[in-house]
C-alpha positions in Angstrom: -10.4 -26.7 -10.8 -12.4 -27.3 -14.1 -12.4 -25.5 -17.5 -15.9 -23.5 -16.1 -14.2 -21.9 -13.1 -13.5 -18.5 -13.4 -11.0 -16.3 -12.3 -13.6 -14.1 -10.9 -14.1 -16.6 -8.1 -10.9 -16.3 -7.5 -10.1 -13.0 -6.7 -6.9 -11.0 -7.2 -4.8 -12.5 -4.2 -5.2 -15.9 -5.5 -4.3 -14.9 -9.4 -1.0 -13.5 -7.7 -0.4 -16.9 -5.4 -0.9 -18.6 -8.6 1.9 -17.0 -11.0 4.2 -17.3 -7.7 3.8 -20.9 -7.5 4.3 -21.6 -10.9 7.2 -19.8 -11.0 9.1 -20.9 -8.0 10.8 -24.0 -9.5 12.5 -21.2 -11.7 12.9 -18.9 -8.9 14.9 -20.8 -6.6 17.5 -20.7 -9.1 18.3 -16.9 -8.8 16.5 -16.7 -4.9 18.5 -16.7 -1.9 17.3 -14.9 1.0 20.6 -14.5 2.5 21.9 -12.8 -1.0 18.6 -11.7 -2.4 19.7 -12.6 -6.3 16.3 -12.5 -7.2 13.1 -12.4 -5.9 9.4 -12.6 -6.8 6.5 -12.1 -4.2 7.2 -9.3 -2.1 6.1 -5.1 -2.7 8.5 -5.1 -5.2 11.1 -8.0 -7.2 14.5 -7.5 -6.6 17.7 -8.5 -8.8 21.3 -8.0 -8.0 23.4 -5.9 -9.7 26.9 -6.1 -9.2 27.0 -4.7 -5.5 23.5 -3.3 -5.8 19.8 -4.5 -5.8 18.0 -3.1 -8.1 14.5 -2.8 -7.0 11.3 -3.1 -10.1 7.2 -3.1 -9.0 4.6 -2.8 -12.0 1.4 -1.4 -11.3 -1.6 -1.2 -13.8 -4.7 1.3 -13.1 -8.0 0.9 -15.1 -10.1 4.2 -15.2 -13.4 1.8 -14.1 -11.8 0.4 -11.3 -9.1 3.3 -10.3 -10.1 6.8 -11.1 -13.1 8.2 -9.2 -14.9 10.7 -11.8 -14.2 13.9 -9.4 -10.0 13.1 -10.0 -8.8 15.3 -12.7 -6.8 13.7 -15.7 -4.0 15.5 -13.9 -4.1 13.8 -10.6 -4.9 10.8 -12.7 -0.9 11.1 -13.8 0.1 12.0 -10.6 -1.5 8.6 -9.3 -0.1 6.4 -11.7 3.5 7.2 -10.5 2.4 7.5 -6.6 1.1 3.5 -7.2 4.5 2.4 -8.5 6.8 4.2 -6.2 5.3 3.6 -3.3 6.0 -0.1 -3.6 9.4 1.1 -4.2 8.9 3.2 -0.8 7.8 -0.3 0.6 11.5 -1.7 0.3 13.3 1.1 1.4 14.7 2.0 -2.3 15.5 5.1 -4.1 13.6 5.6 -7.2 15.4 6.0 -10.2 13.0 6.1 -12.6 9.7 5.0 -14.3 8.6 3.6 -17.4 4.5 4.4 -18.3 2.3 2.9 -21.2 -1.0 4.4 -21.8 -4.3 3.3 -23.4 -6.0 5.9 -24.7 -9.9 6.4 -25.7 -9.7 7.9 -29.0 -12.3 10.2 -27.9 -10.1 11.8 -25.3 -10.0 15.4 -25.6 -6.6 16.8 -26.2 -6.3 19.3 -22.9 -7.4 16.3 -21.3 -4.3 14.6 -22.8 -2.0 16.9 -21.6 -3.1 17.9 -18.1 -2.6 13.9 -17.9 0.9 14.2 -18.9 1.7 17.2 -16.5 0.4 15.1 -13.8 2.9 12.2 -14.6 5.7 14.6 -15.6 4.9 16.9 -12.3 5.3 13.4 -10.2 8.0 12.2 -12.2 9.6 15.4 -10.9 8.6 15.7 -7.0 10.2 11.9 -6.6 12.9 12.7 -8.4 12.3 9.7 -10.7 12.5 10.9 -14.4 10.4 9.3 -16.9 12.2 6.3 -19.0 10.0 5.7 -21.7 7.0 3.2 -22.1 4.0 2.7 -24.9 1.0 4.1 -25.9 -2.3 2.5 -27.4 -5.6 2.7 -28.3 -8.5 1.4 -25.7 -11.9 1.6 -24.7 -11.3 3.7 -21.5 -7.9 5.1 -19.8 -5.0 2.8 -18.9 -2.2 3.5 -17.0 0.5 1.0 -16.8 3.2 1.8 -14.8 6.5 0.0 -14.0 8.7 2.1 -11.1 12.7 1.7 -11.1 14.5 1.6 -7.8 18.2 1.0 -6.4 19.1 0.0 -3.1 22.9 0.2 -2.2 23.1 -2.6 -0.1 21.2 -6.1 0.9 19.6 -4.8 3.9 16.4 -4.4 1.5 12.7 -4.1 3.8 11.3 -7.1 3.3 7.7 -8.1 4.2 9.1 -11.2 6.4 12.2 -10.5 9.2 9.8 -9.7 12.5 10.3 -11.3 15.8 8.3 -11.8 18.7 7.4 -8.5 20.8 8.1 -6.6 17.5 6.0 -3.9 17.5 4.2 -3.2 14.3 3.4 1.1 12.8 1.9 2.9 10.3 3.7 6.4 8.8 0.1 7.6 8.9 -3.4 7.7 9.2 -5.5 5.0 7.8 -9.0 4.8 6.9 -9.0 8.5 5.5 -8.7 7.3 2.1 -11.9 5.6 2.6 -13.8 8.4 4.5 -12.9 10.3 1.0 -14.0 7.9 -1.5 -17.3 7.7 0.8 -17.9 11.4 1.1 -17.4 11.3 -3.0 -20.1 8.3 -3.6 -22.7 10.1 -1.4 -22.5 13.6 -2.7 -19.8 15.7 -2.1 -21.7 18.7 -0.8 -23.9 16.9 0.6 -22.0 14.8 2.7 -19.8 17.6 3.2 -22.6 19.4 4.7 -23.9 16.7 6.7 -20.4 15.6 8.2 -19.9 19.2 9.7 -23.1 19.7 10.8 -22.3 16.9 13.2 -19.1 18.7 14.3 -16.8 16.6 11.7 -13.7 19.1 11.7 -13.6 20.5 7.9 -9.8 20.4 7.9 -10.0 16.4 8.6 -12.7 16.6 5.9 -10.5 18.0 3.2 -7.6 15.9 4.3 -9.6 13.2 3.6 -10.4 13.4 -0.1 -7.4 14.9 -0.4 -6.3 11.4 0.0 -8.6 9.6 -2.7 -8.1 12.5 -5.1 -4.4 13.0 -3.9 -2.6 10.0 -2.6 1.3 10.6 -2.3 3.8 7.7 -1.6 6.0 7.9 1.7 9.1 7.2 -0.5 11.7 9.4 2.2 10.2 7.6 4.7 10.3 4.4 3.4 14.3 4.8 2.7 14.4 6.6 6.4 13.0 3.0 7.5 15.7 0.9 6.1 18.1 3.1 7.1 17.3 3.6 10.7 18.5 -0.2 10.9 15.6 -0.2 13.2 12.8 -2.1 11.6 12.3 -5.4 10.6 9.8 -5.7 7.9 7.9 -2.9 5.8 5.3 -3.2 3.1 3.1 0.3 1.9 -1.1 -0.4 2.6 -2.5 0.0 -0.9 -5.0 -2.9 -0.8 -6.4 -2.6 3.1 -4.4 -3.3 6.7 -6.0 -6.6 7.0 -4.5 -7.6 3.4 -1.2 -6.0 4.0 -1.3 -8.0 7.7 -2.1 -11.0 6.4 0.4 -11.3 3.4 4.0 -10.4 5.5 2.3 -12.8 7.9 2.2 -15.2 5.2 5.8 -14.1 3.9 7.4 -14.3 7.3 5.7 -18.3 7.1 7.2 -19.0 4.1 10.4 -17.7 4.2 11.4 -17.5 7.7 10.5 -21.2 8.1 10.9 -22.9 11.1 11.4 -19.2 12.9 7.6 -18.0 12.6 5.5 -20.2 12.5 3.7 -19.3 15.8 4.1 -15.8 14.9 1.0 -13.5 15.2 -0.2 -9.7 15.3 -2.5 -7.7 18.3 -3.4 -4.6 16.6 -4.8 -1.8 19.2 -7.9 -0.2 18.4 -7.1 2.7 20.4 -4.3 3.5 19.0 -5.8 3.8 15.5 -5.7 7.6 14.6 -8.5 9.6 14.6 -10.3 6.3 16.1 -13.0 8.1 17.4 -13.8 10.8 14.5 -13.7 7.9 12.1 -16.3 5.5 14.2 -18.3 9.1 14.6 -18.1 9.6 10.6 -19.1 5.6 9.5 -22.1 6.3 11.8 -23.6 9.0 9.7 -22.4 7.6 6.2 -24.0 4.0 7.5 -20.8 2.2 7.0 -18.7 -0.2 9.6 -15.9 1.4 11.0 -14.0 -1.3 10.4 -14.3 -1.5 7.1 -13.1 1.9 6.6 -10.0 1.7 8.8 -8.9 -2.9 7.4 -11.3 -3.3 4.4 -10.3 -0.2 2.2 -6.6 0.5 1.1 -5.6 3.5 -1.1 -3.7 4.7 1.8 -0.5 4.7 0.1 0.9 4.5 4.1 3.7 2.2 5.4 3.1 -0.5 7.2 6.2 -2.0 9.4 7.4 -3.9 12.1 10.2 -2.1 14.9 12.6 -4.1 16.7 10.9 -3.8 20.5 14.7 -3.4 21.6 15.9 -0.7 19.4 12.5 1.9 20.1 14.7 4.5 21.2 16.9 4.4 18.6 14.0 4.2 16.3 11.8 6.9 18.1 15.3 9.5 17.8 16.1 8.8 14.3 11.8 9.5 13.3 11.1 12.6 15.7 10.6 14.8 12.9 8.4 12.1 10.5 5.0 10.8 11.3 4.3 7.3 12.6 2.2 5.5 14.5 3.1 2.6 17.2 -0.7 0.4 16.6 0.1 -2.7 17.7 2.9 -5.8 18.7 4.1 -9.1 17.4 2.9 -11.8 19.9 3.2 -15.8 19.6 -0.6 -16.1 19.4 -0.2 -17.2 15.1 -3.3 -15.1 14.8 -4.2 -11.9 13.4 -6.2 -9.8 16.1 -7.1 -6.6 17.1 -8.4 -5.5 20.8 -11.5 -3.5 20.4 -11.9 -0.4 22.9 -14.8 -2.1 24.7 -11.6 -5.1 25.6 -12.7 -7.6 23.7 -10.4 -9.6 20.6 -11.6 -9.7 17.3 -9.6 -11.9 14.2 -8.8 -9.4 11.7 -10.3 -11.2 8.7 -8.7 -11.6 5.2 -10.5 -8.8 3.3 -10.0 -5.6 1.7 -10.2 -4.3 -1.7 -9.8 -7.4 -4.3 -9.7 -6.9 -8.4 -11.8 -9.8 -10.0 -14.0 -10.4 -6.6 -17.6 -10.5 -7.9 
């Protein structure tokens, strides 16, 4: 690496594996995956606390980058607290509370302002996580730095490593919605609207969709459902893409189930993707790969976890009222796959949506 490399070559992924590398000689001093003292690298980090973990993610949303124009300064708020808490949701935590620090454009209309604050205040309040404090500032466009508080009661904190072989792996929802939304907004709202059911696209699965761009909640009662069910292995939440999420508690499970995983891969099944066929129908007439929409996206804000094959009953009785999907299995292949419909295997590449990528 050279002084004229840039950190745009890089991508965000890297930037992250970089600070956790430089930091682990420091780490193992307070990291012990048996006692979980501390611990950098996963959804959230984790410190203990007497008999308790408490449970801290950060999150930092750039109005360029984060905010599609058609989201109100109000749902703007709302996001900011979704982001943090759902890696809270992620490890199975309560939230507790939330700290947020804002830039602020000084040309920012005051209504504007405060519909912003009623978003954050209204979220604050539907997690049950009261606002702690935090900072504001003066910038060139909106900034919303959050930094989400959670407690878990005991060690048994989701993790993204812990899966076995014949594991199988779920989703608390649908995925690739998120990017139907944000597609239907970059082409024209009406238009695409229009377009999408006059090719039969069900209106109700068209609202639910930007509903999810605009709208994205965290799956915080299911995430604490999941680490109490004593059924599932490892949990992350999707916010960058599948195949991201896939491929980091893949990595995870590597590095610190070592010795126990190595040979560890996924089979997701394509037809048991949601809504598989209305979203292959939809990327058709917006010209975009299916695929990209359901792996490549993120912005789901859904869980993504891993059930111990031996306990699915258990599992299925204590989530008959919640949402989930069973998409794939943990298999010994060390690969990360997915069987198309047509029956043949694909590798499930390491993309999805990246900060800093050119």
């Amino acid at each position: 690496m050279t002084n004229k490399d840039l950190i745009g070559d890089l991508g965000e992924r890297k930037l992250i594996e970089m600070i956790i590398k430089k930091s682990e000689s420091f780490q193992t001093k307070y990291f012990d995956k048996n006692s979980l003292k501390s611990h950098i690298g996963d959804d959230a980090g984790i410190i203990a606390i007497g008999n308790k973990f408490l449970v801290l993610s950060s999150d930092m949303l750039i109005e360029k980058h984060h905010f599609p124009k058609e989201m109100t300064y109000y749902q703007r708020g709302f996001k900011a607290v979704t982001v943090n808490l759902s890696d809270i949701a992620g490890m199975g935590a309560y939230p507790v509370g939330i700290l947020i620090s804002l830039a602020l454009p000084k040309n920012l209309p005051i209504n504007e302002y405060d519909n912003l604050l009623d978003g954050i205040i209204e979220a604050c309040q539907f997690y049950n996580s009261p606002l702690l404090g935090g900072d504001t500032n003066e910038g060139d466009e909106l900034i919303i730095s959050g930094t989400g508080i959670g407690i878990s009661d005991d060690e048994n904190v989701l993790m993204q490593y812990g899966f076995k072989n014949n594991d199988l792996i779920a989703i608390s929802g649908e995925i690739g919605l998120s990017a139907i939304g944000f597609e239907i907004l970059n082409q024209g709202l009406e238009k695409t609207k229009r377009l999408l059911m006059d090719n039969d696209i069900n209106s109700e699965f068209i609202d639910t969709s930007i509903s999810k761009i605009l709208s994205p909640m965290a799956k915080v009662k299911e995430g604490i459902m999941l680490k109490r069910s004593k059924t599932v292995t490892s949990a992350t939440d999707i916010t960058d893409g599948l195949s991201i999420e896939l491929h980091q508690i893949h990595n995870s499970s590597i590095k610190y189930n070592r010795g126990n995983s190595e040979d560890l891969g996924f089979m997701i099944y394509e037809d048991k993707i949601p809504f598989i066929d209305t979203i292959k129908k939809i990327a058709i007439l917006l010209n975009k790969d299916y695929q990209d929409l359901i792996f490549n996206f993120g912005e789901d804000f859904e869980l993504l976890f891993t059930i111990d094959s031996n306990k699915i009953n258990e599992f299925k009785e204590y989530f008959k009222d919640k949402k989930y999907y069973i998409i794939g299995e943990v298999n010994k292949s060390n690969k990360i796959q997915v069987s198309l419909i047509n029956g043949k295997i694909k590798e499930i590449d390491l993309k999805g949506y990246q900060h800093f990528n050119k």
